[in-house]
N, C-alpha and C positions, 0 to 999 in steps of 0.2 A: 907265586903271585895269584891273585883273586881277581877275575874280573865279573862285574855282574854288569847286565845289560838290561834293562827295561825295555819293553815291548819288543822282544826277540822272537817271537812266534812268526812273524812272518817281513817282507821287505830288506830293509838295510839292517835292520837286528839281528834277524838269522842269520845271512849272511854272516854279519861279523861273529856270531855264537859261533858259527860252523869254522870259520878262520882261526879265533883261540883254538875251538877243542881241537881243530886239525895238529896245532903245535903242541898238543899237549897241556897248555893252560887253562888252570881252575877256571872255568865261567858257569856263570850262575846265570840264567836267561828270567826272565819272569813275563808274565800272560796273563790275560787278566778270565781265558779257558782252562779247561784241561789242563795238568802238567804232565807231559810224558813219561817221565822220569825224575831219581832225584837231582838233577842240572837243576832242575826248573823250580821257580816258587811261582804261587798264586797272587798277584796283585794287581790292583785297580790302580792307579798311580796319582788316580785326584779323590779316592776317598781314604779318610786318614786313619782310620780305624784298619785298614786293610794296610797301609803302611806299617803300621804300628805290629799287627801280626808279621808283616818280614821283619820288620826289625826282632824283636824276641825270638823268633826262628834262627837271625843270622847271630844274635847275639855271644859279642867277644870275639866275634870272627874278622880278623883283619881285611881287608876290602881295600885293596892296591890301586884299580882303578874303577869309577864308578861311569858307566855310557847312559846319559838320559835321554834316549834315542826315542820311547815311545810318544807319539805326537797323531795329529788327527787331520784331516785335512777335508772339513764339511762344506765348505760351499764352492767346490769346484763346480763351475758353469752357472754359478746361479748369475741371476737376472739385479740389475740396480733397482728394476721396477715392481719387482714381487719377489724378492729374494731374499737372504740375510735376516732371515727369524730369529728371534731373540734367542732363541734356544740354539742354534746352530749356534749365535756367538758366546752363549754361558757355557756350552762342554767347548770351544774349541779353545776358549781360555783356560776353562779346568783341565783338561789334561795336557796342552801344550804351553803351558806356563806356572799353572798351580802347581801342578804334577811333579814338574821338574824342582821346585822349592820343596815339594813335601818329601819327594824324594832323597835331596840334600840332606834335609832335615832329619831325615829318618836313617840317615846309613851316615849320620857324622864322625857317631862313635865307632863306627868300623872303620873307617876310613883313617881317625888318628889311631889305630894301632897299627896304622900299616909306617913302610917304611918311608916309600917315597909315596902319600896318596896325590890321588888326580882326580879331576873330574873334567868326563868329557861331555858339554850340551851338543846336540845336536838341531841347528837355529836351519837359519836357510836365508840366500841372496834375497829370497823374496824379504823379508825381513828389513832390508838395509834398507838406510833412507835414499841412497844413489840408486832405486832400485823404485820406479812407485810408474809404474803403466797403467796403472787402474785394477777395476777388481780382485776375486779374493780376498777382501778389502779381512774378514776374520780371517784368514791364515796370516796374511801379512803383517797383520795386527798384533796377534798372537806369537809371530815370529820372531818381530819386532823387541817383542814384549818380554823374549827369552833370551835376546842377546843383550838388552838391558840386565835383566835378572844375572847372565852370567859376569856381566863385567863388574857389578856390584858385589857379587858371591867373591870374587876374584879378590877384589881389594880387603874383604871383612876376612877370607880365608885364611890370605897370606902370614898373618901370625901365626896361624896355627900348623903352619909348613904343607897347606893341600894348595896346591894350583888349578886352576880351571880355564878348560878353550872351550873356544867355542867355534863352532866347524860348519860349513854348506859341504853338504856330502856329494853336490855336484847334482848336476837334471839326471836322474836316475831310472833307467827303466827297470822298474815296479810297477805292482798296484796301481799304487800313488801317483807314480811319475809318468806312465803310460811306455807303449810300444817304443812309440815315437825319439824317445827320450833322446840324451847325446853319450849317456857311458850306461857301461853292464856294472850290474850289483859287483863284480867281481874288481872291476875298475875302482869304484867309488872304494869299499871296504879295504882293499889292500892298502890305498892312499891316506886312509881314515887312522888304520893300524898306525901306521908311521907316524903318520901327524899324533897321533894318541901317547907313543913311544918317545918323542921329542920332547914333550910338553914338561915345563917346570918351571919353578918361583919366579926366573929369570922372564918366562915369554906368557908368565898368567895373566888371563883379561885378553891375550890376542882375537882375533877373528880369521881363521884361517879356510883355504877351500881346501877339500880333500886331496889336493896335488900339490900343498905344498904353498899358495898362492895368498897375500895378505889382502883381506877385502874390506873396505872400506867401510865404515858403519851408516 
């Protein structure tokens, strides 16, 4: 089995890079820096041209499960009142929603030669609509925007035998999530695994949290 992960260099992508290669399974990480090694390719994940080089890179290579984990998270602590510049909401759409399309888009064909393909998004609570406290108003948005994108991926895929979830990795202390958080990266990615492992034609379109839990849209 093939797993490639987008935005793997640091967070809940490594993390879960580090979980496959610890069992011995193919994963394929991608970074939009340096690659360390051959594990890794070079990709931007909202520009398409650089898509288009992993794809003829990966090309004919079956692709079991695809993780669209890389995502951005630009206006934590901004202000209602001088905050939320157009430009924070044009990349936080392009890579946490474009991104994740172009990426589909771009690893389809790998993906039907595999046997049982998956696609795992990687969305967030903040996202759901039972979910709206104010602010972050572009991540939420964006989040939003990807759990739309995956339940609609879901029903167009399902002819073609790939299934897709769509996952809150849980309040995660990273970068991202801060100290404070409520679970360790080690928490979230093991639960993600599983949920990842379960996943097929029967439970495509779900919205699941990394332990297992069905959350509401």
């Amino acid at each position: 089995m093939t797993v490639l992960i987008t935005g793997a260099n640091r967070g809940i992508g490594r993390a879960l890079f580090e979980l496959y290669k610890t069992d011995g399974t193919e994963v394929i990480g991608t970074t939009r820096g340096a690659i360390p090694d051959e594990s890794w390719v070079t990709l931007d994940v909202a520009d398409p041209v650089s898509q288009q080089d992993v794809a003829r890179r990966l090309e004919n290579k079956p692709v079991e499960l695809l993780v669209c984990n890389a995502g951005v998270y630009l206006d934590k602590g901004h202000s209602l009142a001088d905050g939320y510049d157009a430009e924070t909401w044009a990349e936080s759409f392009a890579v946490n929603v474009t991104g994740v399309f172009l990426t589909v888009q771009a690893m389809l064909a790998n993906l039907q030669l595999a046997n049982t393909p998956r696609i795992a998004i990687i969305s967030s609570q903040m996202g759901s609509d039972t979910r709206a406290p104010g602010g972050s108003y572009a991540y939420r948005a964006s989040k939003a925007a990807a759990l739309n994108l995956g339940r609609n991926l879901a029903a167009d895929l399902k002819g073609l035998g790939i299934a897709v979830g769509i996952y809150h990795p849980g309040w995660v202390q990273t970068d991202m999530g801060g100290a404070s958080a409520e679970i360790t990266e080690t928490e979230s990615v093991s639960g993600l695994k599983s949920r990842f492992a379960e996943l097929s034609l029967e439970t495509t379109g779900s919205f699941l949290t990394w332990d297992g839990r069905t959350h509401p849209f």
